[in-house]
FIRO-58498 format. One line per field, with one value per residue: residue in three letters; x, y, z of N, C-alpha, C in turn. Coordinates in steps of 0.05 Angstrom, whole numbers, plus 5000, padded with zeros to 4 digits. Example, Ala and Ser with C-alpha at 12.3 -4.5 7.8 and 13.67 -1.06 7.14 Angstrom:
rest (ALA, SER)
n_u (5264, 5257)
n_v (4886, 4955)
n_w (5156, 5142)
ca_u (5246, 5273)
ca_v (4910, 4979)
ca_w (5156, 5143)
c_u (5264, 5258)
c_v (4934, 5001)
c_w (5156, 5157)
END
This chain:
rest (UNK, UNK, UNK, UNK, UNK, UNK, UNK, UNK, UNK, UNK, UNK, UNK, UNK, UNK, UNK, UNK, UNK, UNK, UNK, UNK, UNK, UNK, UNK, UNK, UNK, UNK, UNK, UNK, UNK, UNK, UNK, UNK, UNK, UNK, UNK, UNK, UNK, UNK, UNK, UNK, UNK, UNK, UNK, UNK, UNK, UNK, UNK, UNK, UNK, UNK, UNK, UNK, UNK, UNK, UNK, UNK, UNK, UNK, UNK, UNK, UNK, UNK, UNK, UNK, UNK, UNK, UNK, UNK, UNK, UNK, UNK, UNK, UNK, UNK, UNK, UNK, UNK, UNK, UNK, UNK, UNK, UNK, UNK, UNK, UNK, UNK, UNK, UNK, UNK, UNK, UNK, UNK, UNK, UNK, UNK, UNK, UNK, UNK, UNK, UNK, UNK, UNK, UNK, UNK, UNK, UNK, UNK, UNK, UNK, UNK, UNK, UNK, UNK, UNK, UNK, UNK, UNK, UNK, UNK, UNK, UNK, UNK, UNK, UNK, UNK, UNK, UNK, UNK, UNK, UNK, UNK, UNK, UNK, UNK, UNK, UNK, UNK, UNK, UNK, UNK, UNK, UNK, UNK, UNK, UNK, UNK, UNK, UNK, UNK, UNK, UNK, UNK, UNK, UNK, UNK, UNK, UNK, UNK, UNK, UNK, UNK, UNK, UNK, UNK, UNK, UNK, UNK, UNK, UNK, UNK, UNK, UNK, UNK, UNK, UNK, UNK, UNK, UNK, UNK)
n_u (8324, 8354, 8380, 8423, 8446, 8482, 8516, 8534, 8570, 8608, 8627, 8649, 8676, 8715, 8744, 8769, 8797, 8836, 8862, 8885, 8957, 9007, 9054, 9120, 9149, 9219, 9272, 9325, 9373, 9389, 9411, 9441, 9401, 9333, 9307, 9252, 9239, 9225, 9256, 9307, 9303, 9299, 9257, 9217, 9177, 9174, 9213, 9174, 9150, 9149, 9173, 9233, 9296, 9357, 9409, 9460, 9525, 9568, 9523, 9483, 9434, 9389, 9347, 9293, 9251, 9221, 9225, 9210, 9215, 9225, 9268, 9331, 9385, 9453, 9505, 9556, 9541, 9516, 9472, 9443, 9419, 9380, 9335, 9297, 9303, 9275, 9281, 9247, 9251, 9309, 9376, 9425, 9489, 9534, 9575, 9593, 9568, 9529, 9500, 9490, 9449, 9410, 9368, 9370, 9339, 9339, 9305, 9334, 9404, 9465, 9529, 9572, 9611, 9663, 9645, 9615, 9588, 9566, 9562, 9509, 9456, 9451, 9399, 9397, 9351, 9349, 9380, 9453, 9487, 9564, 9601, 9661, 9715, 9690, 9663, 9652, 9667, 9658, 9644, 9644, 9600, 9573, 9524, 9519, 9456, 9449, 9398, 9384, 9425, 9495, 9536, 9594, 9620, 9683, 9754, 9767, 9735, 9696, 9675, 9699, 9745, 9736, 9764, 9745, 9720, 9682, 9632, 9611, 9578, 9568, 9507, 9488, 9440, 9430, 9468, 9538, 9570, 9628, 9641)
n_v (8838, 8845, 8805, 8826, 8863, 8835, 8814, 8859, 8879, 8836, 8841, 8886, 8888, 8842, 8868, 8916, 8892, 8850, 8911, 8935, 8950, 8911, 8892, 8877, 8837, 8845, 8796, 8776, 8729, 8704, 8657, 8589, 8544, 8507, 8534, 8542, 8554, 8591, 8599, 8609, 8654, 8689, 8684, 8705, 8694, 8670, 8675, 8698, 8682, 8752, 8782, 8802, 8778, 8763, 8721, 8724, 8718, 8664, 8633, 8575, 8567, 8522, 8504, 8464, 8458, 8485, 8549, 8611, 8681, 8757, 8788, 8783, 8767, 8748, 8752, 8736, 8690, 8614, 8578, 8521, 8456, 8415, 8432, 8486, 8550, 8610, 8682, 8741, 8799, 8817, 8787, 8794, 8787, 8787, 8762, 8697, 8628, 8592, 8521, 8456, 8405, 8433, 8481, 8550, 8611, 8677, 8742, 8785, 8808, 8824, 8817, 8828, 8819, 8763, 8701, 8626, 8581, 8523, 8464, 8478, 8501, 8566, 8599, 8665, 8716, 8769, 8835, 8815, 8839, 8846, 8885, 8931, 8894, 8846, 8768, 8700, 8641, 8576, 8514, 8430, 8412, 8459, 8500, 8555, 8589, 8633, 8673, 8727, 8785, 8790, 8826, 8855, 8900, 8909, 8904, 8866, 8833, 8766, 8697, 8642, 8581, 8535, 8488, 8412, 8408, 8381, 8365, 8418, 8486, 8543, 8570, 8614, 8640, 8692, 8757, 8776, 8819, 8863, 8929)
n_w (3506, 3550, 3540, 3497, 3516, 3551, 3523, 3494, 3530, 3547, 3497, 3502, 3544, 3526, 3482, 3510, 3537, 3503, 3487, 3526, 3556, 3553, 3600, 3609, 3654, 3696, 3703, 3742, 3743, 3805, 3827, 3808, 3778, 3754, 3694, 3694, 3749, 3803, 3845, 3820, 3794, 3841, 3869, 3849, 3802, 3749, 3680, 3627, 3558, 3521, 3570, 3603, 3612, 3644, 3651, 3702, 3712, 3738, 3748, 3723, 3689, 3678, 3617, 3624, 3607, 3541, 3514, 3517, 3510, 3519, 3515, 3530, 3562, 3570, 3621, 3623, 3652, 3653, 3596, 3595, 3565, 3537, 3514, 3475, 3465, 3452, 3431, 3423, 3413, 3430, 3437, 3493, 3472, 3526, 3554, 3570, 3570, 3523, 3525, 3495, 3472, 3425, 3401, 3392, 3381, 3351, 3351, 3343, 3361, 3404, 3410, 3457, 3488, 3508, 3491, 3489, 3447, 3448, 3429, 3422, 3369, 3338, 3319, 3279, 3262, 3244, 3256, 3269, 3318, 3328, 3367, 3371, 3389, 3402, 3401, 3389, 3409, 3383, 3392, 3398, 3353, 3352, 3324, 3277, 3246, 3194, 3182, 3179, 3187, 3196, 3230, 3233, 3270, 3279, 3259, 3299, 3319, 3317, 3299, 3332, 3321, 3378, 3427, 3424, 3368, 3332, 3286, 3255, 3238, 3198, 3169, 3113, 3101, 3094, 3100, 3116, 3142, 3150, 3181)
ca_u (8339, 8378, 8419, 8443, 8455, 8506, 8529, 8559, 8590, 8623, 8643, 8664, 8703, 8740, 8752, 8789, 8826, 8854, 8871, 8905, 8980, 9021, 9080, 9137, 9163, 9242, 9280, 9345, 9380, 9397, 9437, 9444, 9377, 9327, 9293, 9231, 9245, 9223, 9280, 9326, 9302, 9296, 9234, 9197, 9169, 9198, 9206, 9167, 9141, 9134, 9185, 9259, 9315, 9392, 9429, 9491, 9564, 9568, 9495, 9480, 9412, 9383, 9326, 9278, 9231, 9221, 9223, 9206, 9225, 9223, 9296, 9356, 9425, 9474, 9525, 9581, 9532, 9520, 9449, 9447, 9400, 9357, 9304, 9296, 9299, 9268, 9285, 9231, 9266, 9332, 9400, 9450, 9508, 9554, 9602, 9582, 9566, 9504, 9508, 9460, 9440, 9381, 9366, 9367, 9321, 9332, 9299, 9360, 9425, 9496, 9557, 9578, 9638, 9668, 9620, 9627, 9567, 9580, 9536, 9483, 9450, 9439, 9388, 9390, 9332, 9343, 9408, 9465, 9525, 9589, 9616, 9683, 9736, 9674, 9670, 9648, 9668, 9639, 9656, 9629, 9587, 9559, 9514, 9499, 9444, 9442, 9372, 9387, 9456, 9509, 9555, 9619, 9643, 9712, 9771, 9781, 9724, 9688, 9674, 9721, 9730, 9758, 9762, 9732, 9710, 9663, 9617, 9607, 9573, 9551, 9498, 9487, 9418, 9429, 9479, 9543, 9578, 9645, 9640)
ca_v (8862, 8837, 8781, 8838, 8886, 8823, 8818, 8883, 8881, 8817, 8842, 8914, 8878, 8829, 8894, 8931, 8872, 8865, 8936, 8941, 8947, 8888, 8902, 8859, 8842, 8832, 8773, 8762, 8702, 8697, 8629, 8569, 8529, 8498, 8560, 8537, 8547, 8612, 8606, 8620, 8686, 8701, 8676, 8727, 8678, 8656, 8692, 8676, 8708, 8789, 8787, 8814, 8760, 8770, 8704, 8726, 8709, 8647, 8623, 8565, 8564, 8490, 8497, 8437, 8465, 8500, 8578, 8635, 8708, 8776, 8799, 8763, 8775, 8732, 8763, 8718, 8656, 8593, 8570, 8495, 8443, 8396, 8452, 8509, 8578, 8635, 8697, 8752, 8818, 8823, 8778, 8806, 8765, 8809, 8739, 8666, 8610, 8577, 8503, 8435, 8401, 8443, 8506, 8578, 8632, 8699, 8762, 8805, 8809, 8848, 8812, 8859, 8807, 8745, 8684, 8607, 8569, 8487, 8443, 8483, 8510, 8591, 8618, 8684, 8716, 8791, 8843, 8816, 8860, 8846, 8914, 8921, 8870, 8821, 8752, 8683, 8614, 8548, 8484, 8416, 8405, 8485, 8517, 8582, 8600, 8664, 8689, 8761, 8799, 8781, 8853, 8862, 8928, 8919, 8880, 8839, 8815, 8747, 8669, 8632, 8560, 8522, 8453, 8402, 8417, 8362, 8373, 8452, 8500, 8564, 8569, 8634, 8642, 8724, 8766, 8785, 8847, 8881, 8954)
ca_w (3512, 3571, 3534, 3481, 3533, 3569, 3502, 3489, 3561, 3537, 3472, 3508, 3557, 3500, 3473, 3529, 3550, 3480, 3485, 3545, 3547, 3571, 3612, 3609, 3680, 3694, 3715, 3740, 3754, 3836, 3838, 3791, 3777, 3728, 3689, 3702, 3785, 3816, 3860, 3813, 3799, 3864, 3877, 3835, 3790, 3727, 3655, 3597, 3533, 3537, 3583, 3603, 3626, 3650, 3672, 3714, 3718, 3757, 3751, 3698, 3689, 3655, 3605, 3638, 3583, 3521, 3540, 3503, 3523, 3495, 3508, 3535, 3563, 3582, 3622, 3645, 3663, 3621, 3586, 3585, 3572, 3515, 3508, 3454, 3472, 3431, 3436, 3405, 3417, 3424, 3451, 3496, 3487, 3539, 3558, 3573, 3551, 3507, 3513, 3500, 3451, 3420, 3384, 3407, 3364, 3363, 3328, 3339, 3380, 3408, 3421, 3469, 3501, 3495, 3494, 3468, 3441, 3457, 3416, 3409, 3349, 3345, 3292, 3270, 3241, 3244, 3256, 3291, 3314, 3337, 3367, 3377, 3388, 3412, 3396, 3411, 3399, 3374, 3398, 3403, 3336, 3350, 3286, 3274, 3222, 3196, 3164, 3180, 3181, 3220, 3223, 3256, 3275, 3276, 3244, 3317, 3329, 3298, 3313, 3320, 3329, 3396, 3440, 3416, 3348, 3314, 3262, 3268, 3216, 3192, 3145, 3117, 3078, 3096, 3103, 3134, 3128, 3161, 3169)
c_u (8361, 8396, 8433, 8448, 8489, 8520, 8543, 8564, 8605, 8636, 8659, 8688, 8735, 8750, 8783, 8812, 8841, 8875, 8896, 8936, 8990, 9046, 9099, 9151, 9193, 9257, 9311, 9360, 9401, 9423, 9429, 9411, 9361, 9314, 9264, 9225, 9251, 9251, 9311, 9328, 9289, 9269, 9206, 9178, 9182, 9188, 9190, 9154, 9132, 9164, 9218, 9277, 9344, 9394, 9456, 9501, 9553, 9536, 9502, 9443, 9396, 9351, 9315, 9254, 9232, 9213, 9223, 9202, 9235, 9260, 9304, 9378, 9431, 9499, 9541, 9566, 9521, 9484, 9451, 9422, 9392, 9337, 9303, 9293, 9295, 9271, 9263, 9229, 9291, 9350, 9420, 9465, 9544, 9586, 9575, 9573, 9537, 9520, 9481, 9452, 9410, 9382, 9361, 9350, 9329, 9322, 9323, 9381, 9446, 9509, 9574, 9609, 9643, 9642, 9637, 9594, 9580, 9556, 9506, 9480, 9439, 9431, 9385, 9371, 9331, 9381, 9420, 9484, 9539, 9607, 9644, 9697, 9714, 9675, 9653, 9653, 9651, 9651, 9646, 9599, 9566, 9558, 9510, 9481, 9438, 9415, 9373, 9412, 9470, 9533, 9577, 9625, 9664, 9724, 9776, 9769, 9714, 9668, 9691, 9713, 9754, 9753, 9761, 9714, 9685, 9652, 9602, 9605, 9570, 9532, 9488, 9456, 9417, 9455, 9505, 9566, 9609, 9641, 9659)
c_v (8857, 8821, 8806, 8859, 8861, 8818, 8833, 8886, 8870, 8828, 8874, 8904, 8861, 8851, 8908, 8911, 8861, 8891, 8943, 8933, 8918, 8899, 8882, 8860, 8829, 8811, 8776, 8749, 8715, 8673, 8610, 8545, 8522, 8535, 8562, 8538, 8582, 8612, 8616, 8641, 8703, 8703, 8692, 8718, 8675, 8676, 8681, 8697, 8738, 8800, 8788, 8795, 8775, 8746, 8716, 8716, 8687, 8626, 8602, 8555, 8546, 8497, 8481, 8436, 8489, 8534, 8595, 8668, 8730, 8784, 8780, 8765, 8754, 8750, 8754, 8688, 8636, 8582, 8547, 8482, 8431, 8409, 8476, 8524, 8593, 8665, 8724, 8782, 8817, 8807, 8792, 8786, 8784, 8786, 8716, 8644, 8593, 8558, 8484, 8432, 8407, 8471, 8531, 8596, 8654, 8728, 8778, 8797, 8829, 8825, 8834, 8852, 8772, 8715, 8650, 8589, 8540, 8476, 8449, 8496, 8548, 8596, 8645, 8694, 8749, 8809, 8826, 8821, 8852, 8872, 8909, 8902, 8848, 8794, 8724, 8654, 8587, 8519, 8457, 8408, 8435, 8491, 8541, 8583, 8623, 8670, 8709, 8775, 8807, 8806, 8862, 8884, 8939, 8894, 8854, 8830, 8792, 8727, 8657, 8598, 8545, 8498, 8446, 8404, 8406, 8369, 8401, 8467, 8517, 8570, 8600, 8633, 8676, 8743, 8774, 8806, 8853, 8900, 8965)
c_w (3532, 3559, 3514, 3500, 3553, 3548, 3486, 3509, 3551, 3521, 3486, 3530, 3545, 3493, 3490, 3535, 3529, 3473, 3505, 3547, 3559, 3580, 3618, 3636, 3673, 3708, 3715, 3751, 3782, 3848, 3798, 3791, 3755, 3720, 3692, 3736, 3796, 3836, 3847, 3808, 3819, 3878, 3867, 3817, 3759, 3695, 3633, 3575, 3539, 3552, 3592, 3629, 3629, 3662, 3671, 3711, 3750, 3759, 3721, 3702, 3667, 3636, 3610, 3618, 3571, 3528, 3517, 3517, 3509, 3489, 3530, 3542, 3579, 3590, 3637, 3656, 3643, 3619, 3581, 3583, 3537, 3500, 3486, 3471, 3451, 3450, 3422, 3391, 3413, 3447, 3459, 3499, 3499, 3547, 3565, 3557, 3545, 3505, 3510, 3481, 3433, 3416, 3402, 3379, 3371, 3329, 3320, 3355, 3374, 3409, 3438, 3487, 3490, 3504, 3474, 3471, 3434, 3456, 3412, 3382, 3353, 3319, 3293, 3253, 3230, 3251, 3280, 3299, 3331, 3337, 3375, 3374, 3397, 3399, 3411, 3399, 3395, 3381, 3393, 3385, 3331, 3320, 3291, 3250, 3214, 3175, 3163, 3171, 3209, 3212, 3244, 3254, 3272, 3264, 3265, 3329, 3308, 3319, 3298, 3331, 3353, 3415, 3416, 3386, 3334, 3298, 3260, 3234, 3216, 3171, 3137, 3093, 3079, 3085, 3116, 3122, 3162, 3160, 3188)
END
């Protein structure tokens, strides 16, 4: 009687703690540092799956390892590094720059300013809009892959291509649409 009585505790506790919400805490970048380095987000401790990023203008914050994170903005500071990033929610790309040799994921995204992606690879798997005149360049052997739908807003925004050019693609297995 006692072990099945610690045995539906167990299984009522698995239960609840299953159940219970998760709350995604926010992060945003303080100075320039690896991403893996509480000090860069201000000592708060560092982002990772679940959870809500912003690297600033002026900050370049190095992937030192593979990082996964629910949402995303880049606004004005640069993402470098060897490491994959997933994204599982949604990309803000408001300005700055994605560089480094190694793949980016994302479920969704904005283009919300100008931006240039430098040798890395960006997959799309889900919508991704370009409002306005937004925009962002490719340089430096940069891919995009589109699995989802890549949808511009207006006639003046795009990707375009600049520096350095090298072996640079788009592959489209989806969609992309002007409206």
């Amino acid at each position: 009687m006692v072990r099945s009585s610690k045995l539906r505790l167990v299984a009522i506790s698995v239960f609840l703690a299953a159940a219970a919400p998760l709350f995604a805490a926010t992060f945003s970048s303080t100075q320039t540092g690896n991403w893996s380095s509480a000090s860069t987000w201000g000592g708060s401790g560092v982002p990772g799956a679940g959870d809500i990023a912003t690297v600033n203008g002026g900050h370049v914050v190095t992937l030192d390892t593979g990082v996964t994170v629910a949402t995303l903005t880049l606004a004005g500071g640069q993402i470098t590094g060897a490491n994959t990033l997933n994204v599982t929610t949604v990309f803000n790309w408001n300005s700055g720059t994605l560089s480094g040799a190694s793949t980016m994921t994302i479920a969704s995204g904005t283009v919300g300013g100008g931006g240039t992606l430098d040798a890395r690879t960006l997959v799309n798997n889900g919508p991704f809009t370009f409002s306005g005149s937004n925009y962002f360049y490719m340089q430096n052997g940069a891919q995009v892959t589109n699995n989802g739908t890549i949808e511009f807003l207006s006639d003046s925004g795009g990707i375009f291509q600049s520096g350095t050019l090298g072996v640079m693609a788009i592959t489209n297995a989806g969609t992309i649409t002007k409206s």
